[in-house]
N, CA, C and O of each residue as an XYZ file, in Angstrom:
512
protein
N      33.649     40.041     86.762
C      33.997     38.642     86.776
C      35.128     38.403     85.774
O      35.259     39.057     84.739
N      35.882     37.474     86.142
C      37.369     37.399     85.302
C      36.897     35.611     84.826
O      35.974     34.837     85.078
N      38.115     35.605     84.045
C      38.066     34.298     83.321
C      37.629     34.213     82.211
O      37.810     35.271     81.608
N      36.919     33.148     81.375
C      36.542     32.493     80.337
C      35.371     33.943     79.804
O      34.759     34.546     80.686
N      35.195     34.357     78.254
C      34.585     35.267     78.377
C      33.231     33.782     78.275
O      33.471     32.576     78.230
N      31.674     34.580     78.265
C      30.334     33.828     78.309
C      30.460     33.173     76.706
O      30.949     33.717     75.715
N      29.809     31.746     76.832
C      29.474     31.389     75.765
C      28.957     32.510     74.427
O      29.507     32.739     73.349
N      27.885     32.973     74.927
C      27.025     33.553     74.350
C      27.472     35.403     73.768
O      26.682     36.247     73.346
N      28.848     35.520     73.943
C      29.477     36.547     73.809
C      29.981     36.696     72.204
O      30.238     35.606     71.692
N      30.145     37.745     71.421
C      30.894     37.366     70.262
C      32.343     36.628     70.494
O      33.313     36.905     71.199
N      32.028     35.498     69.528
C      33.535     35.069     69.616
C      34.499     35.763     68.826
O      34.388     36.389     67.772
N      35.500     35.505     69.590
C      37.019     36.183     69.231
C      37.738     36.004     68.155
O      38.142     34.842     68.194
N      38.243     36.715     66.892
C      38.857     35.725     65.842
C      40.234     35.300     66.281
O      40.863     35.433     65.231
N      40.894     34.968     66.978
C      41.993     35.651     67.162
C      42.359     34.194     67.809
O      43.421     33.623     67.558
N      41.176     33.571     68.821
C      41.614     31.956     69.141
C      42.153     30.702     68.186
O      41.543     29.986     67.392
N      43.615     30.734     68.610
C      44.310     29.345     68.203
C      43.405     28.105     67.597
O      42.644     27.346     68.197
N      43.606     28.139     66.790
C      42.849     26.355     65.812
C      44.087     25.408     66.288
O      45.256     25.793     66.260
N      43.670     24.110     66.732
C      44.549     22.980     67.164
C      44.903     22.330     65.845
O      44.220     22.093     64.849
N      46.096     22.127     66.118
C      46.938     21.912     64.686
C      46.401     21.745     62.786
O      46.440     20.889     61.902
N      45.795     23.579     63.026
C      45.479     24.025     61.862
C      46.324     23.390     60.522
O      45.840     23.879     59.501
N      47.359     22.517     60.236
C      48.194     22.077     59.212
C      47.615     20.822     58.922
O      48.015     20.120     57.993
N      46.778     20.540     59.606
C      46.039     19.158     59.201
C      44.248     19.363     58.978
O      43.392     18.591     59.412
N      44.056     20.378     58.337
C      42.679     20.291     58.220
C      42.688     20.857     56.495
O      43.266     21.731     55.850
N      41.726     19.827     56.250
C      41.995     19.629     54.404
C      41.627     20.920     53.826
O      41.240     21.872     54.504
N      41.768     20.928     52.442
C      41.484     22.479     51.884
C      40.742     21.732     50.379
O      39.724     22.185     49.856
N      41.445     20.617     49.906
C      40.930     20.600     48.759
C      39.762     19.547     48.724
O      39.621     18.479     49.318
N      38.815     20.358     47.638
C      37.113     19.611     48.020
C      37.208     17.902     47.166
O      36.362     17.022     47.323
N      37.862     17.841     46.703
C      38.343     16.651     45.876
C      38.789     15.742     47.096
O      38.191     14.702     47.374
N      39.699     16.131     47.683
C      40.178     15.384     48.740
C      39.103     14.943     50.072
O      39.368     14.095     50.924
N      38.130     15.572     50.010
C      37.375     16.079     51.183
C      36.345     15.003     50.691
O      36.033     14.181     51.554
N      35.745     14.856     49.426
C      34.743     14.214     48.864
C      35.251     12.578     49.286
O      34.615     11.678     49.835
N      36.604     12.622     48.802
C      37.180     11.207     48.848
C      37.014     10.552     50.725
O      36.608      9.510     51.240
N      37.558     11.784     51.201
C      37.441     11.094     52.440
C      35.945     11.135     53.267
O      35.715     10.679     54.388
N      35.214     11.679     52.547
C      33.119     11.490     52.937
C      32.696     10.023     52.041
O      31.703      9.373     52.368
N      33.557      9.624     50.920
C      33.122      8.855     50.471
C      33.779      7.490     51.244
O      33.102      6.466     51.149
N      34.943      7.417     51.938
C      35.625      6.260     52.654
C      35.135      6.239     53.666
O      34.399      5.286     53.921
N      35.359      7.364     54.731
C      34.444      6.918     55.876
C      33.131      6.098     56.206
O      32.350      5.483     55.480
N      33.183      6.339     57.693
C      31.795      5.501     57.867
C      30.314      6.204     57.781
O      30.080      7.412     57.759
N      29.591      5.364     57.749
C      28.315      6.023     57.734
C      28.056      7.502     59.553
O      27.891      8.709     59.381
N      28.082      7.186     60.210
C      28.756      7.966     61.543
C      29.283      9.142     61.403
O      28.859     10.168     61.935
N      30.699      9.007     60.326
C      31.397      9.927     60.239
C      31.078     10.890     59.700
O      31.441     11.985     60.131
N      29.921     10.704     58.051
C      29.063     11.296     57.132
C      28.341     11.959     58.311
O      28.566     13.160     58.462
N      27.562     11.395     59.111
C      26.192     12.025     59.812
C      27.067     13.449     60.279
O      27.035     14.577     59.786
N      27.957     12.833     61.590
C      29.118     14.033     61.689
C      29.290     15.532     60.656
O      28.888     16.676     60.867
N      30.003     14.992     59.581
C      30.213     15.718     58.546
C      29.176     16.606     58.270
O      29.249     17.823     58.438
N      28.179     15.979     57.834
C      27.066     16.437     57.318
C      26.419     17.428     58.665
O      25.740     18.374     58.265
N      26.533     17.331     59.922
C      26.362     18.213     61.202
C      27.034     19.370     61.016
O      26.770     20.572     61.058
N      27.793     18.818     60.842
C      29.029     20.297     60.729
C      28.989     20.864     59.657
O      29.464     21.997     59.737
N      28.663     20.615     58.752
C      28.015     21.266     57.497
C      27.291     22.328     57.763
O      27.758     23.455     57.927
N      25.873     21.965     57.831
C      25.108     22.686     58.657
C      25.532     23.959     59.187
O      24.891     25.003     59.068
N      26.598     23.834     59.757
C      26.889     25.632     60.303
C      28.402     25.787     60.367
O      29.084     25.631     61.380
N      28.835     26.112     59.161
C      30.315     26.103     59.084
C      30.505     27.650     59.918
O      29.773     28.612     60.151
N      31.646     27.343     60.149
C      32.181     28.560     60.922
C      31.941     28.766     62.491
O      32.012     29.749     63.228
N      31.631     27.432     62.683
C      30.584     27.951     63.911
C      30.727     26.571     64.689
O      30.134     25.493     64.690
N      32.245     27.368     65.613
C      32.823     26.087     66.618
C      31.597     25.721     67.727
O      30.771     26.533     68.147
N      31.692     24.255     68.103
C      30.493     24.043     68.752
C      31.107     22.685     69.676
O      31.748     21.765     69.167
N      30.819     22.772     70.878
C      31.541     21.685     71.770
C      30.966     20.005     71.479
O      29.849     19.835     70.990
N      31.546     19.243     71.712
C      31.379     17.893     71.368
C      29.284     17.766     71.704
O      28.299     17.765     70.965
N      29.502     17.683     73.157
C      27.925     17.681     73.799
C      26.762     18.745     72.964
O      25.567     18.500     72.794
N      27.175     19.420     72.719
C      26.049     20.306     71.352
C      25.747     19.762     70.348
O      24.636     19.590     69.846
N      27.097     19.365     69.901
C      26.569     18.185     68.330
C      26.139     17.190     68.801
O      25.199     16.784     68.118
N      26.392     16.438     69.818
C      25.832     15.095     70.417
C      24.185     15.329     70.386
O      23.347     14.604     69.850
N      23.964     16.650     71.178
C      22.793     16.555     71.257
C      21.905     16.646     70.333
O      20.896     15.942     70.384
N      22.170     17.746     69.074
C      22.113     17.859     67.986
C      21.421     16.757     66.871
O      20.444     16.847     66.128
N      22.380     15.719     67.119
C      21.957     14.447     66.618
C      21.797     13.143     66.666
O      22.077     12.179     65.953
N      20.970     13.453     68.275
C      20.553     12.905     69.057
C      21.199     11.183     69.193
O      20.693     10.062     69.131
N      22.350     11.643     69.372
C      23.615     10.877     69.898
C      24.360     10.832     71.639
O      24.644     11.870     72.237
N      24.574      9.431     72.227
C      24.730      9.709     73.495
C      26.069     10.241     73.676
O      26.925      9.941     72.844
N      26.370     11.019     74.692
C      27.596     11.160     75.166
C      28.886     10.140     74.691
O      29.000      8.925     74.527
N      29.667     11.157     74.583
C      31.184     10.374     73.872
C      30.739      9.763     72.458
O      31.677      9.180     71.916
N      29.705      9.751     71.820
C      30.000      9.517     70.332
C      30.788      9.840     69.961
O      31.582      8.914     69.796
N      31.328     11.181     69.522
C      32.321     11.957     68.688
C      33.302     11.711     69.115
O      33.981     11.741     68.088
N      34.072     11.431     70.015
C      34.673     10.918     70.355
C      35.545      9.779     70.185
O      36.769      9.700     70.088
N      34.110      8.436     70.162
C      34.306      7.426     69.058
C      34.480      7.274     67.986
O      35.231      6.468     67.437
N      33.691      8.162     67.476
C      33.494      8.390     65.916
C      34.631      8.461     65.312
O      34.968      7.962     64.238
N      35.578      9.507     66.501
C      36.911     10.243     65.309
C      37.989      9.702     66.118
O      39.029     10.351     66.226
N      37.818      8.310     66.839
C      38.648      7.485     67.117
C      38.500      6.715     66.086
O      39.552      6.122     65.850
N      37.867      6.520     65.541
C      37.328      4.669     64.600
C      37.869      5.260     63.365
O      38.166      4.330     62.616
N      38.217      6.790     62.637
C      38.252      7.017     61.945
C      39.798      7.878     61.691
O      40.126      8.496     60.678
N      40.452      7.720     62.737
C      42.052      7.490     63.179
C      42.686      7.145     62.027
O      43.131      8.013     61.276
N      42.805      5.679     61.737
C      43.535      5.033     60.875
C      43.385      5.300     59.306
O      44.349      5.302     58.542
N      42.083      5.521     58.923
C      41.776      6.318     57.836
C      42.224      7.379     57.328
O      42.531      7.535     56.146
N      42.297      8.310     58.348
C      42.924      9.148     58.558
C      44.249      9.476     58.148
O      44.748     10.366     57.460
N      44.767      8.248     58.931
C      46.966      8.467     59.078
C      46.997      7.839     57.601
O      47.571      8.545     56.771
N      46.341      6.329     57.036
C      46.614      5.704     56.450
C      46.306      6.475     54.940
O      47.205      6.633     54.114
N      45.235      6.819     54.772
C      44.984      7.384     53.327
C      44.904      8.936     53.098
O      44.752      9.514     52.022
N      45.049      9.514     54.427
C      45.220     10.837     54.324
C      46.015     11.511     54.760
O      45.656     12.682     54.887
N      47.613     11.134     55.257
C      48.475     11.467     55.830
C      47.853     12.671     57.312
O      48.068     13.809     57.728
N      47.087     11.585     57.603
C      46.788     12.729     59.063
C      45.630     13.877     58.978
O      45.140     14.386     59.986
N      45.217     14.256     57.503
C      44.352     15.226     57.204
C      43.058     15.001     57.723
O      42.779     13.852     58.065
N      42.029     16.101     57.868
C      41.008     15.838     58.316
C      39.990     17.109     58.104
O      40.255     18.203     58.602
N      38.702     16.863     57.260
C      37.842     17.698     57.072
C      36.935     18.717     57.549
O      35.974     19.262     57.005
N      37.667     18.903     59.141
C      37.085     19.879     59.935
C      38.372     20.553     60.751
O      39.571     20.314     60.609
N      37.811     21.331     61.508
C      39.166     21.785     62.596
C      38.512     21.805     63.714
O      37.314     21.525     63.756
N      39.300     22.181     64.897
C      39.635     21.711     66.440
C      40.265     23.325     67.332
O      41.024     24.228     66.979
N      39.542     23.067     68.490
C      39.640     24.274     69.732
C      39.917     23.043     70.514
O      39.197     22.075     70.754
N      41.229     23.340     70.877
C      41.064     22.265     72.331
C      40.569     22.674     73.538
O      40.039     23.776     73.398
N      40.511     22.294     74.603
C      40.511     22.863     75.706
C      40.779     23.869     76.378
O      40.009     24.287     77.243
N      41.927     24.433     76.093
C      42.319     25.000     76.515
C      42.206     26.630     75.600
O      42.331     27.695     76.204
N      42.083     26.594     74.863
C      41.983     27.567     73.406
C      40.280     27.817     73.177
O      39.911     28.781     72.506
N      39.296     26.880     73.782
C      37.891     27.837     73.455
C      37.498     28.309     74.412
O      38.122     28.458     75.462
N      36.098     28.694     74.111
C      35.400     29.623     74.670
C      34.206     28.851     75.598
O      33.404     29.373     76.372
N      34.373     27.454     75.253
C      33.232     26.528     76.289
C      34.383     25.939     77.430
O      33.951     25.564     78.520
N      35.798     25.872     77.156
C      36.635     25.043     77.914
C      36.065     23.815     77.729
O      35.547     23.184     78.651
N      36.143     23.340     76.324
C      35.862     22.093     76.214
C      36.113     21.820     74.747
O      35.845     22.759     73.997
N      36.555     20.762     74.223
C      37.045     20.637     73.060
C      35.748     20.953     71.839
O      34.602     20.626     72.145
N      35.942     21.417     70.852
C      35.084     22.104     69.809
C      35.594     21.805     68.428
O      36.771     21.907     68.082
N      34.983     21.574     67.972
C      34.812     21.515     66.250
C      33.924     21.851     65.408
O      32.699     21.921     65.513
N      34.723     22.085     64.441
C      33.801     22.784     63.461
C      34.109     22.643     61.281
O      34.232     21.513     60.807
N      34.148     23.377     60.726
C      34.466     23.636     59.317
C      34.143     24.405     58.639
O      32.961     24.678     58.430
N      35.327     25.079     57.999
C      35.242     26.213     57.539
C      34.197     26.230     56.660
O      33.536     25.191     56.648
N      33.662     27.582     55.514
C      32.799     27.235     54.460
C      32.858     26.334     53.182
O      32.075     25.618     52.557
N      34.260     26.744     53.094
C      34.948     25.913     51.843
C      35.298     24.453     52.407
O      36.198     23.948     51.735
N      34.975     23.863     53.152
C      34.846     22.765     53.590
C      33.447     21.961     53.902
O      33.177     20.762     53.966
N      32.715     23.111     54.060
C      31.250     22.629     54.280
C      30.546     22.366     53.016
O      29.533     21.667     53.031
N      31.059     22.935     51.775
C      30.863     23.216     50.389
C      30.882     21.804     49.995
O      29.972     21.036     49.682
N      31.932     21.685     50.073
C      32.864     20.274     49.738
C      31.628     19.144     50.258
O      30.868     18.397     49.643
N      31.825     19.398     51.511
C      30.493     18.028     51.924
C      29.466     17.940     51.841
O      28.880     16.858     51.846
N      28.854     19.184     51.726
C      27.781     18.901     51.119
C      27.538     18.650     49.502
O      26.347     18.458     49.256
N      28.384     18.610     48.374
C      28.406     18.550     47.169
C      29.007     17.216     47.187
O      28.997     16.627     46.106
N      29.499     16.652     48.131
C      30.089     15.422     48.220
C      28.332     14.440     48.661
O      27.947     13.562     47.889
N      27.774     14.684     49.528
C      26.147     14.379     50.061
C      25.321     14.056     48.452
O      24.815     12.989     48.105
N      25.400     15.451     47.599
C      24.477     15.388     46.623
C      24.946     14.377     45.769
O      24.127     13.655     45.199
N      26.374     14.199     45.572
C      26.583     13.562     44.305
C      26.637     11.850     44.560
O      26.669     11.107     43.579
N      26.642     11.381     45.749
C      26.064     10.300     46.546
C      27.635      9.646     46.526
O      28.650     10.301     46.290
N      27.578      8.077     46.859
C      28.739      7.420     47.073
C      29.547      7.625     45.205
O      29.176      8.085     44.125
N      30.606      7.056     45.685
C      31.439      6.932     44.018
C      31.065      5.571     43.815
O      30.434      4.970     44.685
N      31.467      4.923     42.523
C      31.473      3.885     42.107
C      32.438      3.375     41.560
O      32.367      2.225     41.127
């Protein structure tokens, strides 16, 4: 059989990250933007925490946390402007589009040193 290799196959290191130049590095920065977002975005965050390294299609995390279809979606629409406005575009996870994973379906995830970040961002609670 040709095509897409199986979900359930080792993944490949070698697949393209969707515009890898916008996914944050520093945990300072990362804290700031867990502490601006919305409550939504945290739950998110805090999902992806959970298993850094470990791209996972929109409908997995949906189900995950027991969220209906197209949340994430919303989520990281509503959180757009936040985004452009206080973070020049940056963003605390990374992206497989469509065309680049292994579900043929858009995927996200975060590295360890990003998962670090949010969760030490979780413990130390909102800023003041």
């Amino acid at each position: 059989m040709t095509g897409r290799p199986r979900i359930d196959q080792p993944r490949p290191r070698h697949l393209a990250e969707h515009a890898p130049h916008n996914a944050m590095a520093d945990p300072g920065e990362i804290a700031r933007f867990h502490d601006r977002c919305s409550d939504l975005m945290r739950d998110l965050l805090g999902a992806l925490a959970v298993a850094p390294d470990r791209p996972r299609s929109f409908p997995e995390i949906e189900d995950a946390l027991a969220w209906p279809r197209r949340r994430i979606a919303s989520v990281l629409g509503g959180v757009s402007h936040l985004r452009q406005a206080e973070f020049g575009g940056r963003r605390p996870y990374r992206f497989h589009d469509d065309r680049r994973s292994l579900s043929g379906r858009w995927e996200i995830w975060m590295d360890g040193a990003q998962a670090r970040a949010v969760r030490a961002a979780q413990q130390a609670g909102p800023a003041t």
